[in-house]
C-alpha positions in Angstrom: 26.1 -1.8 26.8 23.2 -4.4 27.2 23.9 -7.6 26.2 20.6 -8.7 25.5 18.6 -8.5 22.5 15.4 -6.8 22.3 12.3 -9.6 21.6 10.6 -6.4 20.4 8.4 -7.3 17.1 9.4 -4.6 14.7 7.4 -6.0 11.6 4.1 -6.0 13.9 2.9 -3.3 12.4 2.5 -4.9 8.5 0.7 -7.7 9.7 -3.0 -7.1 9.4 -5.9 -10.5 10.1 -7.9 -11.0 7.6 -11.0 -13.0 9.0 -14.0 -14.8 6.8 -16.8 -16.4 8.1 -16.7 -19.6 7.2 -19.8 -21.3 5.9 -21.1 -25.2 6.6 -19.2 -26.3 3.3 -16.1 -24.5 4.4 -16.0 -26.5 7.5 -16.7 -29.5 5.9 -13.8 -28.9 3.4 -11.5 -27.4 5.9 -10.7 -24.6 4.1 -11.7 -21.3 3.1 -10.0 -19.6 -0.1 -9.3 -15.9 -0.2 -7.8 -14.1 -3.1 -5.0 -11.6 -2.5 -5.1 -9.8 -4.8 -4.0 -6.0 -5.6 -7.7 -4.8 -4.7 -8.1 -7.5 -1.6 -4.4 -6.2 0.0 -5.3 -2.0 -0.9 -8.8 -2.8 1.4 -7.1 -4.6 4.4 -4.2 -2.0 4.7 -6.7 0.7 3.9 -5.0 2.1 1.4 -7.1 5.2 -0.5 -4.3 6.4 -2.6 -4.6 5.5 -6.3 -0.7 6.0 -6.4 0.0 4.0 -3.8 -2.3 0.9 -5.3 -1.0 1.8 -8.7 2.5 0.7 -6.9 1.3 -1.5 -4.8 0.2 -3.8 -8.1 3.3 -3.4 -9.8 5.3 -4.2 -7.1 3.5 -7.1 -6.4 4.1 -9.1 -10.0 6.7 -7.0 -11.3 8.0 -8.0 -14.8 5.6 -11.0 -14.5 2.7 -9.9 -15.6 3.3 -10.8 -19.5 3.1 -7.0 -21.7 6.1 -5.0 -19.5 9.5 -6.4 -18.3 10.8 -5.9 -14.5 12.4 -2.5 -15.8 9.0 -1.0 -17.5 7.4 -2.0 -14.3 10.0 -0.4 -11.8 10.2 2.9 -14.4 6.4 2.9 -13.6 6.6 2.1 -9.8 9.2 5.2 -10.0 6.9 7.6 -11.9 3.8 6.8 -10.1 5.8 7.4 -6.9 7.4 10.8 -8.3 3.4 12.2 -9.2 2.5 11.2 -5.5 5.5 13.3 -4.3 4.6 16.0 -6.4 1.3 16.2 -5.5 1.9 16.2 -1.9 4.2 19.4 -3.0 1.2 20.8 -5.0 -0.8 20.8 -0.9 1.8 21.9 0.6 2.2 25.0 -1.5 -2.0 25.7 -2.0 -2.0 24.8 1.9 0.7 27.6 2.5 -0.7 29.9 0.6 -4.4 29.6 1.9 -2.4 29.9 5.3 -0.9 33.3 4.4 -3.9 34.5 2.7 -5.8 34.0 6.2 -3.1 36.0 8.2 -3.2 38.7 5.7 -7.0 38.8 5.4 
């Protein structure tokens, strides 16, 4: 058994740069603000799936957000991630049967 322990980054593959030009005043200031929010986050990680945004903005202020409690918003993160599943299904079956249509055709 090795002994040593693997220096291996295994979270390298959430980190994403998120680069700005910065502008004369944003020099001078030495700063540049960038809003994170649900929208900014979906673009850098690419994300196309409504579901998967949908969670992605409840996870991120879950039961803080003012009109639904941590439970509401997990029940949703739950739901929208049961629809995603079943619509994944719902391809798999149409994809299947387009499939077998072809090899009987």
């Amino acid at each position: 058994m090795n002994s040593e322990i693997e220096n291996k980054d295994h979270g390298a593959h959430y980190r994403y740069v998120y680069r700005v030009k910065l502008t004369e005043q944003n020099i001078k200031d030495g700063f540049v603000d960038v809003k994170l929010d649900p929208f900014r986050i979906s673009l850098i990680y690419e994300m196309s799936c409504f579901a998967m945004q949908t969670i992605l903005k409840k996870c991120l202020k879950a039961g803080e957000r003012g009109h639904k409690d941590l439970k509401q918003d997990l029940l949703d993160i739950i739901n929208a991630a049961n629809r995603k599943l079943e619509m994944i299904e719902e391809d798999d079956v149409k994809n299947n049967n387009a499939l077998i249509r072809e090899w009987e055709g």
